[in-house]
C-alpha positions as CSV (number, residue, x, y, z in Angstrom):
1,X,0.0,0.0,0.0
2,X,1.4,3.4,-1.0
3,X,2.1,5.6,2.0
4,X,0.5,8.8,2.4
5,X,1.0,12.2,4.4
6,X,-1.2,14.6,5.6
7,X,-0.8,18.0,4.1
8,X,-2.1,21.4,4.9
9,X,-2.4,23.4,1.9
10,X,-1.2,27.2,2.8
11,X,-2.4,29.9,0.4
12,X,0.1,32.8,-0.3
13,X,-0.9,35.5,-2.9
14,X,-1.2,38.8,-3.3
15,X,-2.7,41.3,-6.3
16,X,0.7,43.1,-6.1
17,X,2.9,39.9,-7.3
18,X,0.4,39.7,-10.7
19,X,2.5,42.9,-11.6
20,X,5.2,41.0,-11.6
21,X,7.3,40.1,-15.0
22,X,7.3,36.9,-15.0
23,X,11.2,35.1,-17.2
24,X,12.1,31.2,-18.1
25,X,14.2,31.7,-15.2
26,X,11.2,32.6,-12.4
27,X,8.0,31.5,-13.9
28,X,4.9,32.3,-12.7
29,X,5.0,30.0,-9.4
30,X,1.9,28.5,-7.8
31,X,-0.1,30.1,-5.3
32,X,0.2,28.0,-3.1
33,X,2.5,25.5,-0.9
34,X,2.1,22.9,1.5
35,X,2.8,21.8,4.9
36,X,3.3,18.4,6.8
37,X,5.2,16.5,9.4
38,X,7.2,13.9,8.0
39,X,9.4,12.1,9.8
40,X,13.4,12.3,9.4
41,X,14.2,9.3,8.5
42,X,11.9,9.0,6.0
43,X,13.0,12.8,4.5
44,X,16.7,11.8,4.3
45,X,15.7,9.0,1.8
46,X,13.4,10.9,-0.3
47,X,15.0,14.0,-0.1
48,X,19.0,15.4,-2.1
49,X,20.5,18.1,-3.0
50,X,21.2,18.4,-6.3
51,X,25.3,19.2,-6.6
52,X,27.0,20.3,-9.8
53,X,30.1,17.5,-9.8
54,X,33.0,18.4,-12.1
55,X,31.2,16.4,-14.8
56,X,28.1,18.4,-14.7
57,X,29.7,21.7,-13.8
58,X,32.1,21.5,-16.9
59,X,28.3,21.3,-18.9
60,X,27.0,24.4,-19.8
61,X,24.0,22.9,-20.6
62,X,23.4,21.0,-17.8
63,X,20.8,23.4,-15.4
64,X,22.3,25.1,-12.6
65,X,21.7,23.1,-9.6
66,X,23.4,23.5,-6.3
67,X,27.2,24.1,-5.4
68,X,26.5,23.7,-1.9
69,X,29.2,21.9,0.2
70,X,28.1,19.5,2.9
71,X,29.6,20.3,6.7
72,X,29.8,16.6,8.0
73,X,31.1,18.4,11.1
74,X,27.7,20.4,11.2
75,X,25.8,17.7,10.7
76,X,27.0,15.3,13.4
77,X,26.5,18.1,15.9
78,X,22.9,18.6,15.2
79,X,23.1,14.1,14.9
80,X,24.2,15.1,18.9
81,X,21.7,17.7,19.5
82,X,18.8,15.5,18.5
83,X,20.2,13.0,20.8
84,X,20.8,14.9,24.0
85,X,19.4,18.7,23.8
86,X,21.5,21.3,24.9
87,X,23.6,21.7,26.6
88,X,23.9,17.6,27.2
89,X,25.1,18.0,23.1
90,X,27.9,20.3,24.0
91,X,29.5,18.0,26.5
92,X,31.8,14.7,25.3
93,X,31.9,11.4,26.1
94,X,28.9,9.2,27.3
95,X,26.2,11.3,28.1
96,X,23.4,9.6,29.7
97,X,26.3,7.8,31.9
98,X,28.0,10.9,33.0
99,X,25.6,14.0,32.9
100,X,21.9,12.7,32.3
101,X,20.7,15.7,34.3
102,X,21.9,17.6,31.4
103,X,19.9,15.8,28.9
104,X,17.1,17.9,27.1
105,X,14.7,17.0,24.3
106,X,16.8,18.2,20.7
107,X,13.4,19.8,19.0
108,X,13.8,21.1,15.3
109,X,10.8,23.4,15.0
110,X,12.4,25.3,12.2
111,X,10.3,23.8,8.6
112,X,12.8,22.6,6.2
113,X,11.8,23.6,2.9
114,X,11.7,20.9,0.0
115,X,10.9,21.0,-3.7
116,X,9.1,18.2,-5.1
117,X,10.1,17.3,-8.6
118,X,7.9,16.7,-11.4
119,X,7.7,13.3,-13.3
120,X,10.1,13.8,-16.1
121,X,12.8,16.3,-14.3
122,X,15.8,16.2,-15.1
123,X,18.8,16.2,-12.9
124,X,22.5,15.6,-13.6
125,X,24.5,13.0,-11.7
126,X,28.0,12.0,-12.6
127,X,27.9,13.8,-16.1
128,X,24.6,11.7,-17.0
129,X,20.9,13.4,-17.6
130,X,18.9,11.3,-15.2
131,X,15.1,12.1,-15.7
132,X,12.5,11.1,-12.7
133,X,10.2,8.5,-13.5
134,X,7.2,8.7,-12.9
135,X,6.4,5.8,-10.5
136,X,9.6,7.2,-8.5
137,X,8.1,10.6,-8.1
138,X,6.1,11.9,-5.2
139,X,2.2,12.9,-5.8
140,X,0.1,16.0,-4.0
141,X,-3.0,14.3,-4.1
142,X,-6.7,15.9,-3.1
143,X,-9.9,13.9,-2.0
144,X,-12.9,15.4,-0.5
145,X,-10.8,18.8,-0.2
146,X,-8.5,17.0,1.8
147,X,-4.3,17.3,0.8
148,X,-1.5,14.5,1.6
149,X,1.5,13.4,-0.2
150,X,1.7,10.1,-1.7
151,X,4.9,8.7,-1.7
152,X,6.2,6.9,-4.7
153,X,6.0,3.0,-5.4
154,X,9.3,2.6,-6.1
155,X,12.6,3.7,-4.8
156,X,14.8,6.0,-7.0
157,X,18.2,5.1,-7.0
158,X,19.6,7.6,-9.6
159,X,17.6,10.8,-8.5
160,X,15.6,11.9,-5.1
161,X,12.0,12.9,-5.5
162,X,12.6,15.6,-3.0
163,X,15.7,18.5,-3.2
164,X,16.2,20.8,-0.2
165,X,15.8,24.0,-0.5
166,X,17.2,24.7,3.0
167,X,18.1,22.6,6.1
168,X,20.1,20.0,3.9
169,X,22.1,19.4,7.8
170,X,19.1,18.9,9.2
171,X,18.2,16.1,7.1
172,X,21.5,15.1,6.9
173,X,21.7,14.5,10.7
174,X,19.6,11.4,10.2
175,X,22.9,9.7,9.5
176,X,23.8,7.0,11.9
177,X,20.4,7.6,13.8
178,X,18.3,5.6,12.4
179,X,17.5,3.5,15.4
180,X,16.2,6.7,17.5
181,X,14.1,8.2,14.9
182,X,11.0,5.9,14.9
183,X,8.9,9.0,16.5
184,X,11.1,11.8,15.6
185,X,9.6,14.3,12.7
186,X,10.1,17.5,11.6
187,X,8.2,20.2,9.7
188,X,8.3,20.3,6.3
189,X,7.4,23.2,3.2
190,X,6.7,21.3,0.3
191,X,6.9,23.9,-2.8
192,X,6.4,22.0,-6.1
193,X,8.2,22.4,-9.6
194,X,10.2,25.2,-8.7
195,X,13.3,26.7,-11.1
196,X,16.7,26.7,-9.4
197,X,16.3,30.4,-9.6
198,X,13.0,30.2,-7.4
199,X,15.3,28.0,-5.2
200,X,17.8,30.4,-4.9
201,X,15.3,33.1,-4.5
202,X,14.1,31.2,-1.2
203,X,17.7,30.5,0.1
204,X,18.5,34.0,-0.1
205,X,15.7,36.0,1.7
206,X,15.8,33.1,4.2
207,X,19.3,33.3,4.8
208,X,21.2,36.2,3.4
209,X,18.1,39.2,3.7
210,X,17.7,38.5,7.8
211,X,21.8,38.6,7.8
212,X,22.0,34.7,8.7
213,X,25.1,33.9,6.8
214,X,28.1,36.2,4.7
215,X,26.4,37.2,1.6
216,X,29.5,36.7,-0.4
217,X,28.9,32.9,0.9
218,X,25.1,32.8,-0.9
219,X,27.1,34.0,-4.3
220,X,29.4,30.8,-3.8
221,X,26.3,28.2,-2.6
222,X,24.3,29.7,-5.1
223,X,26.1,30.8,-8.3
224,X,22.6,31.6,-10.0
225,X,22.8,34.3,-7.6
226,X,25.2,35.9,-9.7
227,X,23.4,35.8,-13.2
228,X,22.5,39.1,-15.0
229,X,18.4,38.8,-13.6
230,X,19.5,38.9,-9.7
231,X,22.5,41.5,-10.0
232,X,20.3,44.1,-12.1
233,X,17.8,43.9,-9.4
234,X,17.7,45.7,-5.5
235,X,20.6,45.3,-3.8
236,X,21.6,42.2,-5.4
237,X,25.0,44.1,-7.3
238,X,26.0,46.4,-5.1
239,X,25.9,43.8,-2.2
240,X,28.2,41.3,-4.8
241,X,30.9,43.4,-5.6
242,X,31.5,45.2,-2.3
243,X,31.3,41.6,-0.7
244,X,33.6,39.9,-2.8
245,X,35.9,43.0,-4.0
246,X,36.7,43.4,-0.2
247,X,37.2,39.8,0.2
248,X,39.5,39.4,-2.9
249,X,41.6,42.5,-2.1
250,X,42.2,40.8,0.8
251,X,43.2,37.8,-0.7
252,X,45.8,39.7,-3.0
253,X,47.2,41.9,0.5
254,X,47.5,38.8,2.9
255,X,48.2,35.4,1.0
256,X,52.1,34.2,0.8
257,X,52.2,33.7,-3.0
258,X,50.4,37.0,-4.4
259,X,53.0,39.6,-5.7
260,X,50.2,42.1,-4.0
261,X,51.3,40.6,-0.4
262,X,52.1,43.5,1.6
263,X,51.5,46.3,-1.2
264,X,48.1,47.1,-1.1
265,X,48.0,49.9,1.6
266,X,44.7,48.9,3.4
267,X,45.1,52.2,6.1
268,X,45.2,54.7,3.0
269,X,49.3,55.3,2.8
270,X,50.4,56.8,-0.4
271,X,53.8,54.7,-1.3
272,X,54.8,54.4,-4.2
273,X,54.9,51.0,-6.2
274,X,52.0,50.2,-3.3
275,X,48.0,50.9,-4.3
276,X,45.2,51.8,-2.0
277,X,43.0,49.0,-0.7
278,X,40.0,51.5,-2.1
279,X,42.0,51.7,-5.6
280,X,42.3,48.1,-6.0
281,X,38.5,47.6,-4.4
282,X,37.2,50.1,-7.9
283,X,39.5,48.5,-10.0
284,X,37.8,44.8,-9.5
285,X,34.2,46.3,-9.5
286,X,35.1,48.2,-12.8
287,X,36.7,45.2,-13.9
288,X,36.1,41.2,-13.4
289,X,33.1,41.8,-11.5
290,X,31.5,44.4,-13.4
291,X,27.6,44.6,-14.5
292,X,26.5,43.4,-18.5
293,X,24.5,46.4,-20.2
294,X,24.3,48.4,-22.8
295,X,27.0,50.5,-21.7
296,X,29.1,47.6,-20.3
297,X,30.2,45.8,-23.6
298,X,32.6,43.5,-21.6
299,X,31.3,42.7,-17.9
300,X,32.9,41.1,-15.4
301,X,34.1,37.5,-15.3
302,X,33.2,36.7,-11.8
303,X,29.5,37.5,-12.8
304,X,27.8,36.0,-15.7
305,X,29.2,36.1,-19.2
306,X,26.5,37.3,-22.2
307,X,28.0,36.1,-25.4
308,X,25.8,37.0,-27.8
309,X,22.7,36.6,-25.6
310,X,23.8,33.2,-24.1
311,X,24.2,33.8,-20.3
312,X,26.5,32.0,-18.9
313,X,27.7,32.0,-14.9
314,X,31.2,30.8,-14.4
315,X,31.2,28.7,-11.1
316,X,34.3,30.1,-9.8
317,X,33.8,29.8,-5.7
318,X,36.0,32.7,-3.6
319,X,39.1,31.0,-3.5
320,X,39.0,29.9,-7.4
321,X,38.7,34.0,-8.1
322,X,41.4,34.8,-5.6
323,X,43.8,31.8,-7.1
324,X,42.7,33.1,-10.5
325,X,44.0,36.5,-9.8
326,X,46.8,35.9,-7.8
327,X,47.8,33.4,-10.9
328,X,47.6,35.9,-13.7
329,X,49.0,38.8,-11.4
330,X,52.2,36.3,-11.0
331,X,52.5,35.9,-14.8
332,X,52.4,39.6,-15.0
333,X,55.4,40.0,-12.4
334,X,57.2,37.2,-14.1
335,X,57.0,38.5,-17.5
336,X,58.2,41.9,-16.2
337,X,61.0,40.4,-14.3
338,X,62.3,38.6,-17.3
339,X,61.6,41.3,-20.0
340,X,64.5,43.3,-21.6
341,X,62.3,45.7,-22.9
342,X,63.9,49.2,-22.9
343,X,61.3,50.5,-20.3
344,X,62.1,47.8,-18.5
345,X,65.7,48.1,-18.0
346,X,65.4,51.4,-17.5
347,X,63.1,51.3,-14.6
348,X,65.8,48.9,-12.9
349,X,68.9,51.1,-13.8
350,X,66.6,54.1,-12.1
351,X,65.6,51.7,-9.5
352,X,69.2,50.7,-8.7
353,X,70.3,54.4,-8.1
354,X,68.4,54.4,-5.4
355,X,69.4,54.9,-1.5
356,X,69.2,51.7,0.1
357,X,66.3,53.4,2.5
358,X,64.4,54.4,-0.4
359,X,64.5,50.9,-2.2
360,X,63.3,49.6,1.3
361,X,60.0,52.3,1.4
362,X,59.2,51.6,-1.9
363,X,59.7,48.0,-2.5
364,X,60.4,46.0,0.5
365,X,59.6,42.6,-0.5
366,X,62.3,43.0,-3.1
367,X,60.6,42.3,-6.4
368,X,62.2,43.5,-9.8
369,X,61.7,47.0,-10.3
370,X,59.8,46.4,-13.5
371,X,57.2,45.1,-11.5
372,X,56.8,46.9,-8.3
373,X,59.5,49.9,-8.9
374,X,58.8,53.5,-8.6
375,X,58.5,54.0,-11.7
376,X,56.7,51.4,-13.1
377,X,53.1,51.6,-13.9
378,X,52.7,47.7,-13.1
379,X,52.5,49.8,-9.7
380,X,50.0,52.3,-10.2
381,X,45.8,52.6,-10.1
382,X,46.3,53.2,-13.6
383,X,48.0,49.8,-14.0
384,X,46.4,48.0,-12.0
385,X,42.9,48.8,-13.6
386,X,44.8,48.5,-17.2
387,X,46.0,44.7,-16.5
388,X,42.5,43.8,-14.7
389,X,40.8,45.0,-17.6
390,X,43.0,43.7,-19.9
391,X,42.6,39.9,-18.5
392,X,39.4,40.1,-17.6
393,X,38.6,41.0,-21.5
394,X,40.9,38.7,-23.1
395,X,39.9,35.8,-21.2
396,X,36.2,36.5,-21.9
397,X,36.8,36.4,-25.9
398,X,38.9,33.2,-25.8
399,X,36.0,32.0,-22.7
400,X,35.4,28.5,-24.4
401,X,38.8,27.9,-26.2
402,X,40.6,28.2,-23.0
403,X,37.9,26.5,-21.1
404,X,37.5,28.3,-18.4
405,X,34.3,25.9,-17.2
406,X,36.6,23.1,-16.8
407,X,38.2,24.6,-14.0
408,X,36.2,23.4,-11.1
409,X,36.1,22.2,-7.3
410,X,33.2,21.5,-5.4
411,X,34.8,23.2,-1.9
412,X,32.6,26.2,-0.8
413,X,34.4,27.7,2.5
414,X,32.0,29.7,5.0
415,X,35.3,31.6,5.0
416,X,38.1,32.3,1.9
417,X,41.1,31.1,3.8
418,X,44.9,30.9,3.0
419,X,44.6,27.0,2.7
420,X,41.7,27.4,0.3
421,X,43.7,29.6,-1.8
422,X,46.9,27.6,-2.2
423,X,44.5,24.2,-2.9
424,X,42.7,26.3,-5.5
425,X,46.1,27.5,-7.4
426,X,47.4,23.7,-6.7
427,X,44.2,23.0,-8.7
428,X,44.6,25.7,-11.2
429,X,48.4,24.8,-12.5
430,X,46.8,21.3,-13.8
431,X,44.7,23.4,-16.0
432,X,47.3,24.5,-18.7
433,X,45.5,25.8,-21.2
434,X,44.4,28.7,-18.7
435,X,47.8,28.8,-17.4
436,X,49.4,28.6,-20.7
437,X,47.1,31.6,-22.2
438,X,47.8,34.0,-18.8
439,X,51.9,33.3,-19.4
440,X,51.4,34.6,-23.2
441,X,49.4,37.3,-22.4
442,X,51.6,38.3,-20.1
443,X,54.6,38.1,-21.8
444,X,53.2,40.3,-25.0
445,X,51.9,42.9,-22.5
446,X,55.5,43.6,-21.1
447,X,58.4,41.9,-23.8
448,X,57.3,43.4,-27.3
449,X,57.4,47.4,-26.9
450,X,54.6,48.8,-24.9
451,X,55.7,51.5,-22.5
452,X,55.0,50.9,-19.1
453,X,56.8,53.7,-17.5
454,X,55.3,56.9,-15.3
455,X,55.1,59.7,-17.2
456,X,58.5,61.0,-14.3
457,X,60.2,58.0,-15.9
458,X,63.5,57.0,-16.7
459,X,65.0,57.8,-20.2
460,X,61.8,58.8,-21.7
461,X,62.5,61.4,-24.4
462,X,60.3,64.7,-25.6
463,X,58.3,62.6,-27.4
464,X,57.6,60.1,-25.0
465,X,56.7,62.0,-22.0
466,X,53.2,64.0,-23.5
467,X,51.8,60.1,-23.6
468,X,53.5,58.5,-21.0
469,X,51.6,61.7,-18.7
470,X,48.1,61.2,-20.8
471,X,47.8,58.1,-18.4
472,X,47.8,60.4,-15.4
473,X,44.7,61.2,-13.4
474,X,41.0,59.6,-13.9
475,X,41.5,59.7,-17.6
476,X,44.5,57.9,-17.7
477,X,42.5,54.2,-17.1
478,X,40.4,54.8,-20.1
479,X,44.0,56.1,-22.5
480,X,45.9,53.3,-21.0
481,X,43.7,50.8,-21.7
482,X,42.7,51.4,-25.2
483,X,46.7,52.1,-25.8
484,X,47.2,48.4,-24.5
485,X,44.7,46.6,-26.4
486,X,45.8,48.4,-29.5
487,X,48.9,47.7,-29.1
488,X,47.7,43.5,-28.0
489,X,46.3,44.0,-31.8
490,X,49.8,43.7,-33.4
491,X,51.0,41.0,-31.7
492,X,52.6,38.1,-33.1
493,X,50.9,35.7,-32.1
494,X,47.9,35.2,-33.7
495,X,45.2,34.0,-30.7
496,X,46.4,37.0,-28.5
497,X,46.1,39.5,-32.0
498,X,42.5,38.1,-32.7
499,X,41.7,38.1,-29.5
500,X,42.6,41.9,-28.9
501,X,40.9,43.2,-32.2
502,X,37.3,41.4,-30.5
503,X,37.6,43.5,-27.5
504,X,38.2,46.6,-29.8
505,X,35.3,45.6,-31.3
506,X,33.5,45.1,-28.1
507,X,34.5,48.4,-26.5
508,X,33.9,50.5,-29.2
509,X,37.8,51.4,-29.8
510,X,38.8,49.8,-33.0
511,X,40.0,52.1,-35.4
């Protein structure tokens, strides 16, 4: 006999929401959701959440799904919880042996919210399209104006019935505690055939809007999150790129490998070679994390990618974007280190000159002058904005040829840390057709003539100086940029050429 669970259908509608303009992404939704106790044990094996694996997250077809990473850790302390109450679920050892006064029931009043797939969805596990069958799915079912959920006749092996919404470590919990849960349930908001931008929707004014969790930690669980529809709308952009601007800055200031460690002045010092946390904060909102538009030809990497009115959200987590731009800002330093460019060698003979105090203000850390001199632009807002820019754009053009999707990994830190860094740039070096394409970049941007003195310069003649100074001031990103990818345009080699003349064409700046 098919088991069955009593519902209570909740009505939620108001005139306002029919204003609303409805997309593919949030369809109109139902009016309606329901509510029931079901019990744990039986949630955890109806109910998943649908993660995107390397296989499926390398599939730009495959639908978005959840990057969420499960906390075992988290999990196994509510497991506790549920066992003992608090604060009995704090304590170690054997509990009911050595502190049974300290036992307390471990209620979970909170609803955990579950979608109920349709017969026929489709969900992607281990690079395979796996559609529900019908007599695995889960039926609302109405008799004599009366609601309960029929559960299906079959068990699904490949795909759950149910995906959580939220409280996946509540459900998760029923690991191990099978045996204890015979009268244990939990409330439960079934919503129905909902879009995993509904689903993200939910997770955010559920967690994020009340201040729950980090914000930039939504944009990470829930990539959708970043996609053109949610960043045009409220708060949704500004709260992105302050979030993760700050947060890769950071990242750039503080971890061991970044040529950026120690030289981004976060108190609002003026030394040269060094730029202001604030600087390099504008520099990645006008840059890799930059809105789409009409007036934003070229948007920002770390948001979603319109090529030619395909969306696309690359799945980089926190530490993937730091790695990424620690990575490319290496090749940069490398390249400069190892060009014998005129401007180059001139900003080291300059450098050398120096007092030995001076060379210690400017550029403790004792990187090649090209790089992080005084009188090298590398070391400038201007610079810094140019290269951003520069990479950012390039690596848009070239976005499938390089493969940038097939650069994944499933961790999603609460917080970016160090170790989450270096694993991600461990990761990113197997990847060598990214790496590969950075190096080369690099290397024309600083080896094949462009100028990348300051306009006060070493050995720049009459004619030299009027441009080298054109770079100077709020203009100066604009100049130095176009300048760059015009000169990216004559390179020879032929991707990096190409690839320049598509952002001219982009931008608005070929000639």
């Amino acid at each position: 006999m098919t088991a069955k669970i009593p519902l209570l259908k909740v009505r939620q509608w108001v005139n306002t929401w029919d204003q609303a303009d409805w997309t593919d992404h949030l369809p109109k939704p139902e009016d309606h959701f329901f509510m029931g106790s079901v019990s744990l044990s039986e949630l955890r094996k109806l109910a998943g959440v649908s993660r995107r694996r390397v296989e499926e997250r390398a599939m730009k077809d495959a639908p978005a799904g959840y990057q969420r990473g499960h906390d075992r850790d988290r999990s196994d302390k509510i497991a506790r919880y549920i066992q003992y109450g608090y604060p009995a679920s704090s304590t170690r050892g054997d509990v009911p042996l050595t502190t049974p006064d300290l036992i307390h029931p471990g209620w979970l009043p909170t609803a955990i919210l579950v979608n109920i797939l349709k017969p026929g969805d489709v969900r992607y596990r281990g690079g395979v399209a796996v559609e529900l069958a019908r007599n695995a799915a889960i039926n609302v079912v109405e008799t004599d104006g009366l609601y309960h959920l029929e559960l299906p006749s079959v068990a699904s092996t490949d795909i759950e019935p149910l995906e959580i919404i939220d409280g996946q470590h509540r459900v998760f919990s029923a690991d191990g505690l099978d045996s204890l849960l015979s009268d244990y349930d939990v409330p439960v908001v079934f919503f129905s055939g909902l879009t995993t931008s509904w689903q993200a929707y939910l997770f955010w004014v559920i967690n994020v809007e009340p201040k729950k969790i980090n914000p930039s930690l939504a944009f990470d669980l829930y990539p959708e999150l970043r996609n053109q529809l949610w960043l045009d709308r409220g708060e949704g952009l500004k709260i992105y790129q302050e979030h993760r601007a700050q947060e890769l800055t950071e990242a750039l200031w503080r971890h061991a490998k970044s040529p950026w460690k120690g030289r981004i002045e976060l108190l609002g010092n003026r030394v040269e070679g060094h730029v202001s946390n604030a600087a390099f904060i504008r520099s990645l909102i006008a840059t890799f994390i930059r809105r789409w538009g009409n007036d934003h030809k070229v948007g920002g990497l770390f948001g979603a990618v319109d090529k030619a009115g395909d969306e696309r959200i690359l799945r980089w987590n926190r530490s993937q974007q730091a790695a990424f731009l620690i990575h490319i800002w290496s090749d940069v330093a490398a390249a400069a280190k190892g060009s014998q460019n005129e401007w180059a060698v001139a900003c080291r003979e300059a450098y050398a000159l120096l007092p030995d105090a001076a060379r210690q203000r400017t550029n403790p850390e004792g990187l090649d002058a090209a790089f992080a001199g005084p009188h090298s632009l590398l070391g400038t807002d201007q610079g810094v904005r140019a290269i951003l820019h520069v990479f950012n754009a390039m690596f848009q053009v070239r976005y499938d040829e390089i493969g940038l999707d097939s650069w994944v990994l499933d961790d999603v830190e609460s917080l970016m840390t160090d170790d989450g860094v270096s694993h991600a740039l461990d990761s990113l070096k197997k990847h060598t057709r990214i790496t590969q394409y950075s190096a080369t970049l690099a290397r024309e941007l600083t080896w094949t003539g462009f100028d990348w003195r300051t306009s006060t310069g070493p050995g720049l003649t009459s004619d030299q100086k009027p441009l080298q100074a054109s770079y100077r001031g709020s203009s100066g990103y604009t100049a130095l940029f176009g300048n760059v990818i015009e000169h990216l345009t004559k390179a020879d080699n032929r991707e990096i050429s190409e690839t320049a003349a598509s952002v001219q064409q982009m931008t608005g700046r070929s000639k």
